[in-house]
Backbone as CSV, one residue per row, in Angstrom:
resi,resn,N_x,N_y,N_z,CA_x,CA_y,CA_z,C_x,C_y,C_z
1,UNK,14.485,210.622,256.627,15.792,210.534,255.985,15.904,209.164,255.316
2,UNK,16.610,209.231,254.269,16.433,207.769,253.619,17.606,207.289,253.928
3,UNK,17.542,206.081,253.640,18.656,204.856,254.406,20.241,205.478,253.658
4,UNK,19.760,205.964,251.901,21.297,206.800,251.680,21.946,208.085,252.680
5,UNK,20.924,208.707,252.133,21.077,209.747,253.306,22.117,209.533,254.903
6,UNK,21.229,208.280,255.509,21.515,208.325,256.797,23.049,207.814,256.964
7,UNK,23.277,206.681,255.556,24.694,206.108,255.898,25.715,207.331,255.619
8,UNK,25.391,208.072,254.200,26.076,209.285,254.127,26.476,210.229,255.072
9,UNK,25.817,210.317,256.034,25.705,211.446,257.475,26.698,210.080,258.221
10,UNK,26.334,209.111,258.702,27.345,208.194,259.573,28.653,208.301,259.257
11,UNK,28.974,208.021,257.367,30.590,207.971,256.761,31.184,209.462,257.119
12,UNK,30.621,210.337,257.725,31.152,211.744,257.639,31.575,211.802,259.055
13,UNK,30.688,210.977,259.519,31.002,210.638,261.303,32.189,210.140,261.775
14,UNK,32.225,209.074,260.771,33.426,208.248,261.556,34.912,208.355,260.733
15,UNK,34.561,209.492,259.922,35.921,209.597,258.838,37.165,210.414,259.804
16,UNK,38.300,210.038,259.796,39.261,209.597,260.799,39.495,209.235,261.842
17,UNK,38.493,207.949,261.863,38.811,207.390,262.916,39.102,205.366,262.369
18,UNK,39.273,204.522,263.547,39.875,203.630,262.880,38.071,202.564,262.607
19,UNK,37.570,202.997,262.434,36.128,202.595,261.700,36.148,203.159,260.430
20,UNK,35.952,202.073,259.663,35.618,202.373,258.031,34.590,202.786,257.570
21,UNK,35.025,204.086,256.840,34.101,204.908,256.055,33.445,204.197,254.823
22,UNK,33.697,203.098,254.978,32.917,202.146,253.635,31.690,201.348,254.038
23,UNK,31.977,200.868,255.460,31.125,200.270,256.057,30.791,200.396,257.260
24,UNK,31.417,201.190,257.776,30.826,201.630,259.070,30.966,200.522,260.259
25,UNK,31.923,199.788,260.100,32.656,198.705,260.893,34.179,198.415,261.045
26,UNK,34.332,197.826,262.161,35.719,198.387,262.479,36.646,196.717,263.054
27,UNK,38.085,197.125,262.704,38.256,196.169,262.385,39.167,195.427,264.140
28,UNK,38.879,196.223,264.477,39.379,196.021,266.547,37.943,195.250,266.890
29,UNK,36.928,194.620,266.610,36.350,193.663,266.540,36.621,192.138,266.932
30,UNK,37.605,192.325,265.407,38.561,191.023,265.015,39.651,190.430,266.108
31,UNK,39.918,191.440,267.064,40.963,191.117,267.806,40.005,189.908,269.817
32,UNK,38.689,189.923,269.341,38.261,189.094,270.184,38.828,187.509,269.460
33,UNK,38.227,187.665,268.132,39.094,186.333,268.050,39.786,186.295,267.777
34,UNK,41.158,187.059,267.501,42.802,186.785,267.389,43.155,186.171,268.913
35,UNK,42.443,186.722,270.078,42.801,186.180,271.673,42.311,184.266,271.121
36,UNK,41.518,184.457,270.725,40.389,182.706,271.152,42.106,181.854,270.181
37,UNK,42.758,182.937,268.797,43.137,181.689,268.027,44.934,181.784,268.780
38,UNK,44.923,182.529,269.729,46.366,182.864,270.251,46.100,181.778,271.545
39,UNK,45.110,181.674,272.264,44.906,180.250,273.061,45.286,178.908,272.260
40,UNK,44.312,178.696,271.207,43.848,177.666,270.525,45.303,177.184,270.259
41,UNK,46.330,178.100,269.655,47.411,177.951,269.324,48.291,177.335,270.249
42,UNK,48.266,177.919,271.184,49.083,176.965,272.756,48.903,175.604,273.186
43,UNK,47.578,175.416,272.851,47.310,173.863,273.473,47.967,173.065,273.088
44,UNK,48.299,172.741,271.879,49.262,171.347,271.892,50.500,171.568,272.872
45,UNK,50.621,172.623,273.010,52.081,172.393,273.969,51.548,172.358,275.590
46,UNK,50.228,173.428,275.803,50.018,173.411,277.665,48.208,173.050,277.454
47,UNK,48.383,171.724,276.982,46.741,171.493,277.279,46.143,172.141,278.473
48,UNK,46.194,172.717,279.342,46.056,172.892,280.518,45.128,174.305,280.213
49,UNK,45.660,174.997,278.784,45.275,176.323,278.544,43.297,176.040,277.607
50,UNK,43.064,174.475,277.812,41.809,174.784,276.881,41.276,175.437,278.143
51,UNK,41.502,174.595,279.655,40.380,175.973,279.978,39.806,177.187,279.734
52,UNK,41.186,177.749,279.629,40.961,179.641,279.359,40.653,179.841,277.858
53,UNK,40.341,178.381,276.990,39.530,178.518,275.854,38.261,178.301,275.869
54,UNK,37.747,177.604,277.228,36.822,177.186,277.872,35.769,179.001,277.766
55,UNK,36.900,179.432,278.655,36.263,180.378,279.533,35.693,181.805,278.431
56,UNK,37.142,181.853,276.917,36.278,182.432,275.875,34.849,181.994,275.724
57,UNK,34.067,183.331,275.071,32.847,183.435,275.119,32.200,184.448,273.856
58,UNK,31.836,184.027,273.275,31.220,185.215,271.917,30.619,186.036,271.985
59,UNK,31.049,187.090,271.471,30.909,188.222,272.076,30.063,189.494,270.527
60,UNK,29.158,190.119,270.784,28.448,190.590,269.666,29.616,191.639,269.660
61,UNK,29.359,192.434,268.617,29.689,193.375,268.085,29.805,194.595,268.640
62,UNK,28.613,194.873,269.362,28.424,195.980,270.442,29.123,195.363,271.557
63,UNK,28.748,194.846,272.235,29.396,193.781,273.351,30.773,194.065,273.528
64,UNK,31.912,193.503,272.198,32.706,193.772,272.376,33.165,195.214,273.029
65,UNK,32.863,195.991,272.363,33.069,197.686,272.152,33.048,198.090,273.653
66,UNK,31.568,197.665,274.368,30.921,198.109,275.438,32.471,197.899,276.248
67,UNK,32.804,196.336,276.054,34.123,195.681,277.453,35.131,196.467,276.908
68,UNK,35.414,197.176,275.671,36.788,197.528,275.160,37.600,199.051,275.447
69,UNK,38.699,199.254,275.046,39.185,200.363,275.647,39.154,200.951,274.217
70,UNK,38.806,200.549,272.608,39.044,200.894,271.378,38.452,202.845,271.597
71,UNK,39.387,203.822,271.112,39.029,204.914,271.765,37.651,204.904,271.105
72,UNK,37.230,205.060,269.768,36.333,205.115,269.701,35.064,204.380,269.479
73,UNK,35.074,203.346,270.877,34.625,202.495,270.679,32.720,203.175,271.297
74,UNK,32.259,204.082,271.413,30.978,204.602,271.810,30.137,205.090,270.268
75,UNK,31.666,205.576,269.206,30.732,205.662,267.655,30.746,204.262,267.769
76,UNK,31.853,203.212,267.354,31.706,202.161,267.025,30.104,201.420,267.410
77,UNK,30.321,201.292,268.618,28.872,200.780,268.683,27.449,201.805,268.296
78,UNK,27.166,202.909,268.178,26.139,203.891,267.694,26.093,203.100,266.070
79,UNK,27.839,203.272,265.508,27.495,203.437,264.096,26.767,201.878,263.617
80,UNK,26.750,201.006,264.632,26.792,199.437,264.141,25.692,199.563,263.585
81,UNK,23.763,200.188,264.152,22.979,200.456,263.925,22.976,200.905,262.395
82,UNK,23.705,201.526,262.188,23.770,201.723,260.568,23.973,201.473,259.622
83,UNK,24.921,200.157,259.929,25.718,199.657,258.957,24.777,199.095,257.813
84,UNK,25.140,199.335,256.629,24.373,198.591,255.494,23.923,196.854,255.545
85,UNK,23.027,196.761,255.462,22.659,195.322,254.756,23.393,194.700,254.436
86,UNK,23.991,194.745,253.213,24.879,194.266,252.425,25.948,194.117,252.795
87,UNK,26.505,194.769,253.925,27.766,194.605,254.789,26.950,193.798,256.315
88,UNK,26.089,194.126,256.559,25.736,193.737,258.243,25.421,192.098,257.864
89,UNK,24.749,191.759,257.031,24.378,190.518,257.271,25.520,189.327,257.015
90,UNK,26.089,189.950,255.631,27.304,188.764,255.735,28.419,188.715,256.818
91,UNK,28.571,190.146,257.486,29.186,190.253,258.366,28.880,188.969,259.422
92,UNK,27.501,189.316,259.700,27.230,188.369,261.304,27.352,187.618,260.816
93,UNK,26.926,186.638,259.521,26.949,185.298,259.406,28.339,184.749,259.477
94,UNK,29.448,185.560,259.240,30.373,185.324,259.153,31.067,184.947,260.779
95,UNK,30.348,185.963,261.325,30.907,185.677,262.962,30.222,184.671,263.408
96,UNK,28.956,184.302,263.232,28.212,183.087,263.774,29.160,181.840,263.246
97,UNK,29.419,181.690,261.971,30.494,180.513,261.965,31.456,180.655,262.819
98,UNK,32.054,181.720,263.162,33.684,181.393,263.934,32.795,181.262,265.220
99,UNK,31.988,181.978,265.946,31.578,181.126,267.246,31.115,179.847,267.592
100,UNK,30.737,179.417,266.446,30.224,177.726,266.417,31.690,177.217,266.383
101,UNK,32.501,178.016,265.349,33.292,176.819,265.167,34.570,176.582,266.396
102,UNK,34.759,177.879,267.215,35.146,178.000,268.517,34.825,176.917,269.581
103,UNK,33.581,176.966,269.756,32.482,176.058,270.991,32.744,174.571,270.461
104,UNK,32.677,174.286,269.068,32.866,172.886,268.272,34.820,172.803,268.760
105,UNK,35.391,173.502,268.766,37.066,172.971,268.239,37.270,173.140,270.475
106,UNK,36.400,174.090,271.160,36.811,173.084,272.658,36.403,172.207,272.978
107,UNK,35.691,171.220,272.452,34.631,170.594,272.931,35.915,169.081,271.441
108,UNK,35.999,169.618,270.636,37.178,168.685,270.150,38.053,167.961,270.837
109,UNK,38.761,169.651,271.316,39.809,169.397,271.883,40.117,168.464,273.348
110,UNK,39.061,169.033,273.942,39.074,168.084,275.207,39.108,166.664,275.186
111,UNK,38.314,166.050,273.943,38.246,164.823,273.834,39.574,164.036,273.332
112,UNK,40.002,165.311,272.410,41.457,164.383,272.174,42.593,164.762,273.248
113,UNK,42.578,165.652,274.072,43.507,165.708,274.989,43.384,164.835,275.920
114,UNK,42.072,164.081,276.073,41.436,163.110,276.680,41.999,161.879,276.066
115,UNK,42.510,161.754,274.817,42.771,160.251,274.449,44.613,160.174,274.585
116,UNK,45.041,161.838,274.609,46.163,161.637,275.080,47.049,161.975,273.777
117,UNK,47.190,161.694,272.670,47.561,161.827,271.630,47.797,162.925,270.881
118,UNK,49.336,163.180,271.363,50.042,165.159,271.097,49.704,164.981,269.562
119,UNK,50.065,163.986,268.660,49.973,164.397,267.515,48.589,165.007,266.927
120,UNK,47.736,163.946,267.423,46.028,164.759,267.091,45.521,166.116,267.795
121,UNK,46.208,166.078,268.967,46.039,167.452,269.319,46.618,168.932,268.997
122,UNK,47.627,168.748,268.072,48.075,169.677,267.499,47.212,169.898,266.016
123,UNK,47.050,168.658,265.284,46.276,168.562,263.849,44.978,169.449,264.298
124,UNK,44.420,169.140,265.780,43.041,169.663,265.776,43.372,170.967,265.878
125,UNK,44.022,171.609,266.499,44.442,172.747,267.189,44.607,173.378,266.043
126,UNK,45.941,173.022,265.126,46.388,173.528,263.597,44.969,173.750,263.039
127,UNK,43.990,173.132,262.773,43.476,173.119,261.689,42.195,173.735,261.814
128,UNK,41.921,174.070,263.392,40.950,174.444,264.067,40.994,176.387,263.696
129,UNK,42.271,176.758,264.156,43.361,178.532,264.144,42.909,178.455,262.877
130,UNK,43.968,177.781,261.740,43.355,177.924,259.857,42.173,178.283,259.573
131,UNK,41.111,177.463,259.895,40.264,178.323,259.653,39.407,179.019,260.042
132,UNK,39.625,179.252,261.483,39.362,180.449,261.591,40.114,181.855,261.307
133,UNK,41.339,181.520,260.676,41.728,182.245,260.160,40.789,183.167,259.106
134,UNK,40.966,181.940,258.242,40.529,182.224,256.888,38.824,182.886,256.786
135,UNK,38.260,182.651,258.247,36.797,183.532,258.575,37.084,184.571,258.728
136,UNK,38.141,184.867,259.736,38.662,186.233,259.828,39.397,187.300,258.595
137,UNK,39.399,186.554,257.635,40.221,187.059,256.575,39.037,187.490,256.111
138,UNK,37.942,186.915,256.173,36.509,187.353,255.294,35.928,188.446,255.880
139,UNK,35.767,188.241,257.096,35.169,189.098,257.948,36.105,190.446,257.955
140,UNK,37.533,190.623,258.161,38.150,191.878,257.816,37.947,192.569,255.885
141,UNK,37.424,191.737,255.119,37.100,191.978,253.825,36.080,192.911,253.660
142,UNK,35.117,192.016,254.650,33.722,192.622,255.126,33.650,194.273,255.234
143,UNK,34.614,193.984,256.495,34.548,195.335,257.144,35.345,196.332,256.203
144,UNK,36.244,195.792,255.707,37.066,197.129,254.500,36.147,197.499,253.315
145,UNK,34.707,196.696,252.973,33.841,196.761,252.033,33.911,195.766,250.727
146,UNK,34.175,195.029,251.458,34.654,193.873,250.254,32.677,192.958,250.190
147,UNK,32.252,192.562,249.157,31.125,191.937,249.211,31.389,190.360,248.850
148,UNK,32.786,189.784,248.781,32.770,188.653,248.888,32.954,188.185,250.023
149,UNK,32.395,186.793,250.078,32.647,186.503,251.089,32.610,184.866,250.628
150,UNK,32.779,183.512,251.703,32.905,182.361,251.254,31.812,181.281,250.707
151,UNK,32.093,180.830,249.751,30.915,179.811,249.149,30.492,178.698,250.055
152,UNK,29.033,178.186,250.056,28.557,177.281,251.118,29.770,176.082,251.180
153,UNK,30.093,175.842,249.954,30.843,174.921,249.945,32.381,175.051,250.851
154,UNK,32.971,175.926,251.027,33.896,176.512,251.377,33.318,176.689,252.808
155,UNK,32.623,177.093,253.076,31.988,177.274,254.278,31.774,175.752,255.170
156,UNK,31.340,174.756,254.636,30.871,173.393,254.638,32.227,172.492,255.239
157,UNK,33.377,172.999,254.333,34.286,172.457,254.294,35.293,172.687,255.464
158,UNK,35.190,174.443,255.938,35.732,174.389,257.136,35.306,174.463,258.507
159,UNK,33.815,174.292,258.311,32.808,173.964,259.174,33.461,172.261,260.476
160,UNK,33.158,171.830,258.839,33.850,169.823,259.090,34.859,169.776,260.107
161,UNK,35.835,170.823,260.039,37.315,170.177,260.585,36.662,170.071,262.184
């Protein structure tokens, strides 16, 4: 069967369900890191909570699915195997930045909650959520079939914070 073929047979698979028939990825994924940026978000007020940002952990794609209650989270992970190229790779690269940049913004944070200073700990915190926002904005692009995604430079830039 050729690789058209096979995605053609998958999009027929997962058509009404909440996995996209464009790419064969789904967007209850995204909600591992909406938890990491709904922590991240608290700390300036209960530093106390980087632990349980501590204790987040990155989680693949399948991974997620496997721990999740998403109903159809058994295609979800089958269909991941299928997903196109052109969607799978910018996809992960896209998640490999937000897990670096996760592990980088606790490892921030501790140090400035360490120097004590609410105002820097909110700037880090603020600016840390932004962009991972704005990964997540790519990465849901991804998954709806969008083939843009962010320039190194852009990438570089919210790498830094």
């Amino acid at each position: 069967m050729s690789a058209d073929d096979d995605f053609a047979l998958w999009q027929k698979k997962v058509e009404g369900t909440n996995i996209s028939s464009a790419t064969l990825l789904a967007t209850d994924y995204l909600n591992h890191f909406n938890e990491i940026v709904m922590l991240l978000e608290m700390v300036p007020d209960m530093p106390d909570m980087l632990e349980d940002c501590r204790e987040w952990a990155p989680k693949s794609y399948q991974q997620h699915f496997q721990d999740s209650a998403f109903s159809d989270r058994e295609l979800a992970i089958e269909a991941y195997d299928h997903v196109p190229e052109k969607f799978r790779r910018p996809f992960e690269e896209t998640i490999e930045h937000m897990n670096a940049m996760v592990l980088r913004a606790n490892d921030q944070l501790e140090v400035v909650i360490n120097e004590g200073n609410p105002e820097v700990i909110r700037m880090t915190a603020s600016s840390t959520t932004a962009a991972l926002q704005r990964f997540m904005d790519v990465a849901s692009s991804i998954i709806h079939g969008s083939a843009k995604t962010m320039s190194q430079d852009e990438i570089d830039a919210a790498m830094a914070l």
